[in-house]
Every structure is written in C-alpha cells, then in structure tokens.
PDB file of N, CA, C and O in Angstrom:
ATOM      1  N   UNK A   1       4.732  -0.393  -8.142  1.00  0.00           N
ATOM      2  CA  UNK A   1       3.873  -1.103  -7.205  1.00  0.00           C
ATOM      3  C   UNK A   1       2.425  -1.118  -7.688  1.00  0.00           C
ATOM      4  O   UNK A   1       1.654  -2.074  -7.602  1.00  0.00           O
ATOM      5  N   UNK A   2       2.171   0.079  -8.207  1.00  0.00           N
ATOM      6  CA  UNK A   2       0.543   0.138  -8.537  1.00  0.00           C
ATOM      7  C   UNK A   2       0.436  -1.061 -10.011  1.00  0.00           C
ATOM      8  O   UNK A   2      -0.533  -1.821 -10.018  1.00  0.00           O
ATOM      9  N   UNK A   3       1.229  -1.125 -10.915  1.00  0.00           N
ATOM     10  CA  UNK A   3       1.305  -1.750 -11.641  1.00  0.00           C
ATOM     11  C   UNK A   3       0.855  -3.656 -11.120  1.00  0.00           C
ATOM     12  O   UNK A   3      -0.116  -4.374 -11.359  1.00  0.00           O
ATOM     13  N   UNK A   4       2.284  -3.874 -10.255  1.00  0.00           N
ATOM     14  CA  UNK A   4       1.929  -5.618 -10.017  1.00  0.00           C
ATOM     15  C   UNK A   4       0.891  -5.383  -9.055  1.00  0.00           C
ATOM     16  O   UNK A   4       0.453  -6.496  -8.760  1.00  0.00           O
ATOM     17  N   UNK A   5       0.261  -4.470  -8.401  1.00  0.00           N
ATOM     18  CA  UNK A   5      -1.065  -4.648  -7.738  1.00  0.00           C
ATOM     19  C   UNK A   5      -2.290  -4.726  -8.174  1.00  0.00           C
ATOM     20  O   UNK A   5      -3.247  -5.202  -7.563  1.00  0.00           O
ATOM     21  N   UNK A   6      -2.277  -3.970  -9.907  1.00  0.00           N
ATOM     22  CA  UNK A   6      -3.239  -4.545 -10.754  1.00  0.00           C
ATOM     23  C   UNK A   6      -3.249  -5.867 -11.312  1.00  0.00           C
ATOM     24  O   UNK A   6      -4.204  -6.632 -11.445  1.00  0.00           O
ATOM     25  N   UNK A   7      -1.658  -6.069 -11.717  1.00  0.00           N
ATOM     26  CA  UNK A   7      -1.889  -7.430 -12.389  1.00  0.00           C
ATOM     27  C   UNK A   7      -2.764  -8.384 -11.563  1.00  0.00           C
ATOM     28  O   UNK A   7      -3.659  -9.063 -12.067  1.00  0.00           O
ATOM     29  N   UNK A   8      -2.367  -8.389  -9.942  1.00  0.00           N
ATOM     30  CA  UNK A   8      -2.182  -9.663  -9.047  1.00  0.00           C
ATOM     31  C   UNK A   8      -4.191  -9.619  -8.820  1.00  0.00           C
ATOM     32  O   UNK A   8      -5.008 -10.533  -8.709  1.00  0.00           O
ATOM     33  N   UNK A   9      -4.321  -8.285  -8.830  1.00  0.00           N
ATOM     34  CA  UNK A   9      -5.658  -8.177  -8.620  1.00  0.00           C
ATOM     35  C   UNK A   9      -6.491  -8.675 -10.138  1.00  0.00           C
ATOM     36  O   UNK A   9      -7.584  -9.218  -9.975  1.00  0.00           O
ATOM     37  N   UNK A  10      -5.967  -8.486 -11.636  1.00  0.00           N
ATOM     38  CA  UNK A  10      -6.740  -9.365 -12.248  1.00  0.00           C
ATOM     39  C   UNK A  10      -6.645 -10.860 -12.372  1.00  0.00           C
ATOM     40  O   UNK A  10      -7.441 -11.603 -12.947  1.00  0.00           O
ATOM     41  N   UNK A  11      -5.219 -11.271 -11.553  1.00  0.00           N
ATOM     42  CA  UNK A  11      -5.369 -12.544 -11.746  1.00  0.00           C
ATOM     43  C   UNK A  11      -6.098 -13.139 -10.920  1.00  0.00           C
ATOM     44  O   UNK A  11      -6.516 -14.255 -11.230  1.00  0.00           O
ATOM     45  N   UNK A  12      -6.415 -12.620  -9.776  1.00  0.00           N
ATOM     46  CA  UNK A  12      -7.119 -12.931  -8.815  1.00  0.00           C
ATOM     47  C   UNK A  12      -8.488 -12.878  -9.074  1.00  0.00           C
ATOM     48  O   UNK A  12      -9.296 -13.487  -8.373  1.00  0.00           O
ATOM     49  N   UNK A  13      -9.007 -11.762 -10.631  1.00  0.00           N
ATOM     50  CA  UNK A  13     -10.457 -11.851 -11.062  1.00  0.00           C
ATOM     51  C   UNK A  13     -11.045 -12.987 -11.747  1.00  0.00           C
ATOM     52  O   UNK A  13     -12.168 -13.491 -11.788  1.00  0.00           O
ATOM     53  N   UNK A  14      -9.764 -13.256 -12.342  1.00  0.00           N
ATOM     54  CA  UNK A  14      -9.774 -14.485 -13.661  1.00  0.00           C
ATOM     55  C   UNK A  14      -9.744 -15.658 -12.436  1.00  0.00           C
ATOM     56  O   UNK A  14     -10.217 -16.723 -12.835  1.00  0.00           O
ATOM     57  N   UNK A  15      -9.499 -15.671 -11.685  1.00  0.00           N
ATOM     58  CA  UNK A  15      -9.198 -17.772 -10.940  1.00  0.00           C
ATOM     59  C   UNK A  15     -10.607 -17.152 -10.613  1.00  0.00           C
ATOM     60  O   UNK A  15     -11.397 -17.698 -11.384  1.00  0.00           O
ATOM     61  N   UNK A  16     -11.311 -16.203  -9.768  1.00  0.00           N
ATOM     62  CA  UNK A  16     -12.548 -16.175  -9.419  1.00  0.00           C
ATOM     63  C   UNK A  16     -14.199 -16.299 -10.452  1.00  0.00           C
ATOM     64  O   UNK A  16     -15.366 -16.622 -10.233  1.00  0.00           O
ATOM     65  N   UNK A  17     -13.349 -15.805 -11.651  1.00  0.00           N
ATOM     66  CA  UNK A  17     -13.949 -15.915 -13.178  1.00  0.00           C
ATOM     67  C   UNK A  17     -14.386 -17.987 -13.139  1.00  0.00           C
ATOM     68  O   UNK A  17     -15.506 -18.494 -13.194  1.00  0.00           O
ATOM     69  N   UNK A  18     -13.214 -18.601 -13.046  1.00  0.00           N
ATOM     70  CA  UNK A  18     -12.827 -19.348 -13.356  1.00  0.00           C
ATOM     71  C   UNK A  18     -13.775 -20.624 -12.315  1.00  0.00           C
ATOM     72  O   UNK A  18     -14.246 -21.696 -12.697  1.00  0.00           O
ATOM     73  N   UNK A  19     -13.802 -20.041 -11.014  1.00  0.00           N
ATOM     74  CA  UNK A  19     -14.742 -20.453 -10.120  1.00  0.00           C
ATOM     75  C   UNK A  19     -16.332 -20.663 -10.118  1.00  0.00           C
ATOM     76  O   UNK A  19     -17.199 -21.503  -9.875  1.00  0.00           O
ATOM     77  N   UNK A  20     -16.080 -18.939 -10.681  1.00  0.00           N
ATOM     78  CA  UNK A  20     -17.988 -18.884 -11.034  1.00  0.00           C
ATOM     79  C   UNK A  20     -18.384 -19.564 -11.898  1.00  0.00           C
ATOM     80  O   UNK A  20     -19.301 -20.274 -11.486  1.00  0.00           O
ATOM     81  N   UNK A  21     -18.122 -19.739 -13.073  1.00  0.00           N
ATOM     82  CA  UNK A  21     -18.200 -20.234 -14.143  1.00  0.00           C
ATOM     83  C   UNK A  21     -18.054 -21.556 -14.682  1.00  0.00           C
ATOM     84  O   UNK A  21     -18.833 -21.979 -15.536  1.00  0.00           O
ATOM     85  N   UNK A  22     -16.816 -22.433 -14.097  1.00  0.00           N
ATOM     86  CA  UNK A  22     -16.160 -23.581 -13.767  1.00  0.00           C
ATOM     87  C   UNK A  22     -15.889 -24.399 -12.771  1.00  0.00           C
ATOM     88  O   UNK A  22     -15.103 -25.345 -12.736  1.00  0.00           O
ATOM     89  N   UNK A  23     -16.463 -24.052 -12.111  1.00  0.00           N
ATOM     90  CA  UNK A  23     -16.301 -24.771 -10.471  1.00  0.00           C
ATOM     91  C   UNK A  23     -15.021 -25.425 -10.591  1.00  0.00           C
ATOM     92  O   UNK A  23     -14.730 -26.621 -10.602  1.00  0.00           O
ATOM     93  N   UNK A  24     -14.154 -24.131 -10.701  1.00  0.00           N
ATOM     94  CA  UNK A  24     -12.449 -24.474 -11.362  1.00  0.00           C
ATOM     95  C   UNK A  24     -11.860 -23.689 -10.775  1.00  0.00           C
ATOM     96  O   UNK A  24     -11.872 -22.511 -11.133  1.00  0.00           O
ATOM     97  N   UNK A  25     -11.053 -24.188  -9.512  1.00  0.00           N
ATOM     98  CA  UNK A  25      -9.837 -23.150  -8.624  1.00  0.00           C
ATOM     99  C   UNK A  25      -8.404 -23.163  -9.091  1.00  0.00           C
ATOM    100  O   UNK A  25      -7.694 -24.127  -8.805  1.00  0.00           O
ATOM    101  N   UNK A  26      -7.932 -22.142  -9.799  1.00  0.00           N
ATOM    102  CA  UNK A  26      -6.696 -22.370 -10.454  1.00  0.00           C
ATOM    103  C   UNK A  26      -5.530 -22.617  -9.376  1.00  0.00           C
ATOM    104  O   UNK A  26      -4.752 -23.566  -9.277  1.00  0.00           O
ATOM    105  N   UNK A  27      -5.674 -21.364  -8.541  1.00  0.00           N
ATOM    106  CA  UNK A  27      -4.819 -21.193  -7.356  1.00  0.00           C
ATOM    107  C   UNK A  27      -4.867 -23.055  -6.368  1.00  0.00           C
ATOM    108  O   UNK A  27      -3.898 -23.627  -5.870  1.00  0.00           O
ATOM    109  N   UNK A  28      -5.977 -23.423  -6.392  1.00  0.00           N
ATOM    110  CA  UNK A  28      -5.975 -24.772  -5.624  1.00  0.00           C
ATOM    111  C   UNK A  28      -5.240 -25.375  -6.612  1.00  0.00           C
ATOM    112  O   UNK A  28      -4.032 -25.238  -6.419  1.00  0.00           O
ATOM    113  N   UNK A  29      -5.567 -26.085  -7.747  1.00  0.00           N
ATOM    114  CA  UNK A  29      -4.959 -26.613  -8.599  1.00  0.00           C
ATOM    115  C   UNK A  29      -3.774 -27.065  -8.532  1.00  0.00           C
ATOM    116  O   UNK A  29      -3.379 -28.190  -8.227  1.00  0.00           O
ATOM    117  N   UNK A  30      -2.887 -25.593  -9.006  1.00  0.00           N
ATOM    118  CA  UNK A  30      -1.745 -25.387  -9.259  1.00  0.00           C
ATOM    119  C   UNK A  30      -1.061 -25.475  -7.610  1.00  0.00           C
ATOM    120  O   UNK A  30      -0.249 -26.320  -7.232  1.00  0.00           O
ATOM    121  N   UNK A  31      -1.523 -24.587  -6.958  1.00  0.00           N
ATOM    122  CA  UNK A  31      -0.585 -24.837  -5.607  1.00  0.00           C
ATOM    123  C   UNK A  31      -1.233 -26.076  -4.595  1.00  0.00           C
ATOM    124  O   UNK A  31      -0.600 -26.434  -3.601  1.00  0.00           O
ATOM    125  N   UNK A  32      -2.276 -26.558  -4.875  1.00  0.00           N
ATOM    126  CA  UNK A  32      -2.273 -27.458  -3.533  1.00  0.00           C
ATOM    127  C   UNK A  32      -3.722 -26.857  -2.778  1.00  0.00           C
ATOM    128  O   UNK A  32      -3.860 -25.634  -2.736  1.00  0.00           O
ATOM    129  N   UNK A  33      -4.764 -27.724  -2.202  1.00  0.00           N
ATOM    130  CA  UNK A  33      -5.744 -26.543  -2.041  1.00  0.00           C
ATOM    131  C   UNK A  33      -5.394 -26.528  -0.028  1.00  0.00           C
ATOM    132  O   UNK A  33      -4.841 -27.484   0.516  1.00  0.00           O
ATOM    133  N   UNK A  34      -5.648 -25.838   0.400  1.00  0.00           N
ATOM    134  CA  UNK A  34      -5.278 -25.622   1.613  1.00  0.00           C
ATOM    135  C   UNK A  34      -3.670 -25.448   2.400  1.00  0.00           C
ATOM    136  O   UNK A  34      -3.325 -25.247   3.565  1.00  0.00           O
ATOM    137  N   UNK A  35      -3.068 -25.605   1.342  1.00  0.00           N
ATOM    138  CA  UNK A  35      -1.585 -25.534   1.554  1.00  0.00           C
ATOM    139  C   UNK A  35      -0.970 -23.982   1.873  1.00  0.00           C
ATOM    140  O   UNK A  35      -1.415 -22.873   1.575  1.00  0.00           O
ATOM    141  N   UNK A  36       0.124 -24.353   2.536  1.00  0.00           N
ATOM    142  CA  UNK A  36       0.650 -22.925   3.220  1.00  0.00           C
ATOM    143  C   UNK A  36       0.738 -21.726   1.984  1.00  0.00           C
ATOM    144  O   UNK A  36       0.379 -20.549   2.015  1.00  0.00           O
ATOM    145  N   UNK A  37       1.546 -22.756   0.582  1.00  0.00           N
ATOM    146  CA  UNK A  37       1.802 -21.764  -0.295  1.00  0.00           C
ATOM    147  C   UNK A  37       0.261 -21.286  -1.294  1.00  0.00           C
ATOM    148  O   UNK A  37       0.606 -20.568  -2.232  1.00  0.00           O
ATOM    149  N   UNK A  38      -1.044 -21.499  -1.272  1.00  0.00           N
ATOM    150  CA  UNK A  38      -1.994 -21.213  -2.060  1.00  0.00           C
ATOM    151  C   UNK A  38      -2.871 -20.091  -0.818  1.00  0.00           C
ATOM    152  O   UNK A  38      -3.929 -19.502  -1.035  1.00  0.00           O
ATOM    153  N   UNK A  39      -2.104 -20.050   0.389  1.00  0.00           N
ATOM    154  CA  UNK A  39      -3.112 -19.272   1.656  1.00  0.00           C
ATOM    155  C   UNK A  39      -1.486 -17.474   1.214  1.00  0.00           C
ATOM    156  O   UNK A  39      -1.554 -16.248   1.126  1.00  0.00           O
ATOM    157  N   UNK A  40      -0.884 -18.051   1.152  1.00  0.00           N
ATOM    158  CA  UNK A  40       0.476 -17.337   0.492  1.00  0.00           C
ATOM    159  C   UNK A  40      -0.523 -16.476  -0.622  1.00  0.00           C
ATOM    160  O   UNK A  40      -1.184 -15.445  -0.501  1.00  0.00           O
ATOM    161  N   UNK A  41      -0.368 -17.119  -1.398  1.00  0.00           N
ATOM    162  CA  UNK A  41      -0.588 -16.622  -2.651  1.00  0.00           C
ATOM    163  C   UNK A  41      -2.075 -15.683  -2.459  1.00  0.00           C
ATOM    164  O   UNK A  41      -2.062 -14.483  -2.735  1.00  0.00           O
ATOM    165  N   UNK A  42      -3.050 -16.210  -2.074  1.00  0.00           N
ATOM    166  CA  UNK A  42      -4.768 -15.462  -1.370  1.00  0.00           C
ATOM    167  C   UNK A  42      -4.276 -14.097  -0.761  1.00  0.00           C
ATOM    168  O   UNK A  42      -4.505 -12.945  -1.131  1.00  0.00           O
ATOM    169  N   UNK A  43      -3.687 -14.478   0.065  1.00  0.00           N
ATOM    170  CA  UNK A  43      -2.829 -13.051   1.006  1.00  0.00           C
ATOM    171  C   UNK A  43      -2.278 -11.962   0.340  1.00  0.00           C
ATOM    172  O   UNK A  43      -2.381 -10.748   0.514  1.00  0.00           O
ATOM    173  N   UNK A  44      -1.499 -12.842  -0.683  1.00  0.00           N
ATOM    174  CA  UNK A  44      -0.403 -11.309  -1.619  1.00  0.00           C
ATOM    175  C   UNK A  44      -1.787 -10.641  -2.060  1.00  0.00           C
ATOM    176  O   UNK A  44      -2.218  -9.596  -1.572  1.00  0.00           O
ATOM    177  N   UNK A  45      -2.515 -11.503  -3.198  1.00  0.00           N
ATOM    178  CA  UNK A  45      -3.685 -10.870  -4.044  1.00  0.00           C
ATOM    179  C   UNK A  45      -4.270  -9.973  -3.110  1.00  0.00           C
ATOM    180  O   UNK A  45      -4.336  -8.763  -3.323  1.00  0.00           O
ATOM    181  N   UNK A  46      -4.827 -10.692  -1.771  1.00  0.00           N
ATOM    182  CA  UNK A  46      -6.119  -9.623  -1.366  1.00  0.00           C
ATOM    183  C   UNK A  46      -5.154  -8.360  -0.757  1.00  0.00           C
ATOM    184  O   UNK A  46      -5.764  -7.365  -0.367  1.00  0.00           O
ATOM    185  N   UNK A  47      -3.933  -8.364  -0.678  1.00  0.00           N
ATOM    186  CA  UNK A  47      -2.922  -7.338  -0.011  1.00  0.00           C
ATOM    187  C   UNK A  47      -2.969  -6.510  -1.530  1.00  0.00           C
ATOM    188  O   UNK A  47      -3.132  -5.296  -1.404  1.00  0.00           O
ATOM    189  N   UNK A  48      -2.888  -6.848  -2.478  1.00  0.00           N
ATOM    190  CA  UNK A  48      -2.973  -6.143  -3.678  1.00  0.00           C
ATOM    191  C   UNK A  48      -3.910  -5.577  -4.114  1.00  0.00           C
ATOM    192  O   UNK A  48      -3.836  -4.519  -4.739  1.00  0.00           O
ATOM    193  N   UNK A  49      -5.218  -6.347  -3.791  1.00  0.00           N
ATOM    194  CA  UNK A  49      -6.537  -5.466  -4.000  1.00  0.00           C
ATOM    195  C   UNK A  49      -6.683  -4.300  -2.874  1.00  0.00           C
ATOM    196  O   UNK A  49      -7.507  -3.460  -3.234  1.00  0.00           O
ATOM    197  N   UNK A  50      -6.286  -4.114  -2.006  1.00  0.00           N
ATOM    198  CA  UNK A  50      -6.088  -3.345  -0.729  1.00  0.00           C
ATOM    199  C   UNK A  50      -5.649  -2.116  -1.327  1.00  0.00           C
ATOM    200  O   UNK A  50      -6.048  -0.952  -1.312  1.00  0.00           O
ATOM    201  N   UNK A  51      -4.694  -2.749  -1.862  1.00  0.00           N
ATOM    202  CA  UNK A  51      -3.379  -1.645  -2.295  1.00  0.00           C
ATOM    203  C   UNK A  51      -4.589  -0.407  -3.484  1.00  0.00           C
ATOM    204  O   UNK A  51      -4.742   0.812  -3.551  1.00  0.00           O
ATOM    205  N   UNK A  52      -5.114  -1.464  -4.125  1.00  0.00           N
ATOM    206  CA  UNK A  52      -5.705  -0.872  -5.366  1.00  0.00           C
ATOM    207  C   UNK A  52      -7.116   0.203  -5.087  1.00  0.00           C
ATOM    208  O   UNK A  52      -7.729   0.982  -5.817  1.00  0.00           O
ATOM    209  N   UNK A  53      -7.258  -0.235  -3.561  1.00  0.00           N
ATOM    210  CA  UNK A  53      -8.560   0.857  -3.505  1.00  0.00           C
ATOM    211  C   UNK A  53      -8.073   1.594  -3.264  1.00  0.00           C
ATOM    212  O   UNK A  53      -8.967   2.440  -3.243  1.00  0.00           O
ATOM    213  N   UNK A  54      -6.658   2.400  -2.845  1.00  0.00           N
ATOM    214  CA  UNK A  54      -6.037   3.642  -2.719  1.00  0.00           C
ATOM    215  C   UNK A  54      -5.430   4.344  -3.929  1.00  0.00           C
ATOM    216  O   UNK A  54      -4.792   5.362  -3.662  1.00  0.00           O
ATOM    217  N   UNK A  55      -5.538   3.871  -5.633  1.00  0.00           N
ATOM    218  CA  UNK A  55      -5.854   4.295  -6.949  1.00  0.00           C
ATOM    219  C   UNK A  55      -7.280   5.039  -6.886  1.00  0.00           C
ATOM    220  O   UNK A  55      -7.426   6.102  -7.490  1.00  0.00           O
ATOM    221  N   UNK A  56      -8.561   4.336  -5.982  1.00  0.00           N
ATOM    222  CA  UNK A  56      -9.577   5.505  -6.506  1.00  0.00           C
ATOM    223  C   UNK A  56      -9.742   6.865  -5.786  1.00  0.00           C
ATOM    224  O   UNK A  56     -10.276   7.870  -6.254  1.00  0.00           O
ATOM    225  N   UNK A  57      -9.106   6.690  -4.390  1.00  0.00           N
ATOM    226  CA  UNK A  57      -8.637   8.004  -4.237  1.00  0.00           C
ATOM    227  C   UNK A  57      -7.521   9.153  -4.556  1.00  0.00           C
ATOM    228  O   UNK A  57      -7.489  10.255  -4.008  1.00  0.00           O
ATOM    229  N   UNK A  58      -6.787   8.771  -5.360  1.00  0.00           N
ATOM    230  CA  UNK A  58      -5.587   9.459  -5.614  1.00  0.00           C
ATOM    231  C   UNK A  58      -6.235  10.812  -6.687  1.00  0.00           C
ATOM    232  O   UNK A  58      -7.232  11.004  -7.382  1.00  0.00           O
ATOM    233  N   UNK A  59      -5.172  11.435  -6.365  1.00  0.00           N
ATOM    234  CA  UNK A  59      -5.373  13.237  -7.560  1.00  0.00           C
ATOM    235  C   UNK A  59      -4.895  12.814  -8.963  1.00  0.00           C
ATOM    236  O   UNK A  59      -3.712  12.625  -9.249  1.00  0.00           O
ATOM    237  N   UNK A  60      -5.708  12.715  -9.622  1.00  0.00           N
ATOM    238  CA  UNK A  60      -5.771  11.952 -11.082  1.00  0.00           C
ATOM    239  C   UNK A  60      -4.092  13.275 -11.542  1.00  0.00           C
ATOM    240  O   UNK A  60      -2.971  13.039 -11.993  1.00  0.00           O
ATOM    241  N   UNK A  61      -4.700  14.395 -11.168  1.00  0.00           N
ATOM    242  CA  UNK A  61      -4.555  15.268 -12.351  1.00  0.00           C
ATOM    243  C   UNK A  61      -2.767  15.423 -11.491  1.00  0.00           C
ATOM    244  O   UNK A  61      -1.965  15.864 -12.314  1.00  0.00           O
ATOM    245  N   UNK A  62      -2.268  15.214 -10.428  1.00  0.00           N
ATOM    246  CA  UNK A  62      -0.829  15.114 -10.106  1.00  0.00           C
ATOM    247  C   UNK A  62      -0.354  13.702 -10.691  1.00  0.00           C
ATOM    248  O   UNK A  62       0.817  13.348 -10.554  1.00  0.00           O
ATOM    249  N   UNK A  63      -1.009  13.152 -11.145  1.00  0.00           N
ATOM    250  CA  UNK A  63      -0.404  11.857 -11.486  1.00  0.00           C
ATOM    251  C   UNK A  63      -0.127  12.013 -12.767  1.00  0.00           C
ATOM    252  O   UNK A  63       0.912  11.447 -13.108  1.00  0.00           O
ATOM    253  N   UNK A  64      -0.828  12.720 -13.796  1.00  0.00           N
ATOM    254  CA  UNK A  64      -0.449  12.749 -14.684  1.00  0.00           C
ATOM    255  C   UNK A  64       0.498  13.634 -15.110  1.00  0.00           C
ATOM    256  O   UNK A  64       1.115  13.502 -16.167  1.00  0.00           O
ATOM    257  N   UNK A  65       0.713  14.972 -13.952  1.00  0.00           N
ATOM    258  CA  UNK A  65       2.013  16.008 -14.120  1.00  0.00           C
ATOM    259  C   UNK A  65       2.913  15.219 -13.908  1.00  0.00           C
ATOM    260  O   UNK A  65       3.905  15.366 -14.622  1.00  0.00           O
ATOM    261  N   UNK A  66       2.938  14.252 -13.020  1.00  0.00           N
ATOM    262  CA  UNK A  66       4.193  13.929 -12.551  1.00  0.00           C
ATOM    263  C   UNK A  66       5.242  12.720 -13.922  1.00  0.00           C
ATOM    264  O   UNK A  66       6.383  12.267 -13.832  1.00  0.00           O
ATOM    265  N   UNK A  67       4.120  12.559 -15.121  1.00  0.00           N
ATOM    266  CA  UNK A  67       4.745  11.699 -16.547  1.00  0.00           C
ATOM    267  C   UNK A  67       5.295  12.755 -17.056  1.00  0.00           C
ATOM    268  O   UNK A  67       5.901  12.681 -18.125  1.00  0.00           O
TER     269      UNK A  67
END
C-alpha cells in the first residue's frame, strides 16, 4: 500500500508539474475535464497523499527490523 501511495502521489506531482509549468492538465486531458472519472481519479491521489503523511510519522527503525 505504501508503495502505490507513493507512486499515485508522484503522479499526481508530475500532472501538477505539468500545470505549473504548462498550463497542461494531464488528468483533464486524458480523462475528460470535469467528468465523474477525472474527480475519480483527484480522489484516489489526494486519498494517497493522505495515506503518505502517515510514512512521516512511522518508527523508521521497526520498519527496517521488520526486512
């Protein structure tokens, strides 16, 4: 889980990369801009970045006993 919650969270850096830089929405693009499935897709990511602020609290040093 911690894994696809990073990916989803850098892909979600890169379309925002992509925004700042390009006044270029990949997520609109590709899915449709206001459509059920691109408000879908916003949701998983920011549910994934959620996920990811509970990595900076975790006990580094049980995580690594537990490899």
């Amino acid at each position: 889980m911690d894994r696809v919650s990073l990916v989803l969270v850098i892909l979600g850096a890169l379309n925002w990369a992509c925004i700042g830089l390009f006044s270029f929405n990949l997520v609109d693009y590709t899915f449709g801009a206001g459509t059920a499935l691109s408000r879908i897709i916003y949701t998983v990511i920011g549910i994934a970045g959620i996920w990811c602020v509970s990595l900076l609290f975790r006990d580094r040093r049980s995580h690594i006993e537990d490899l």
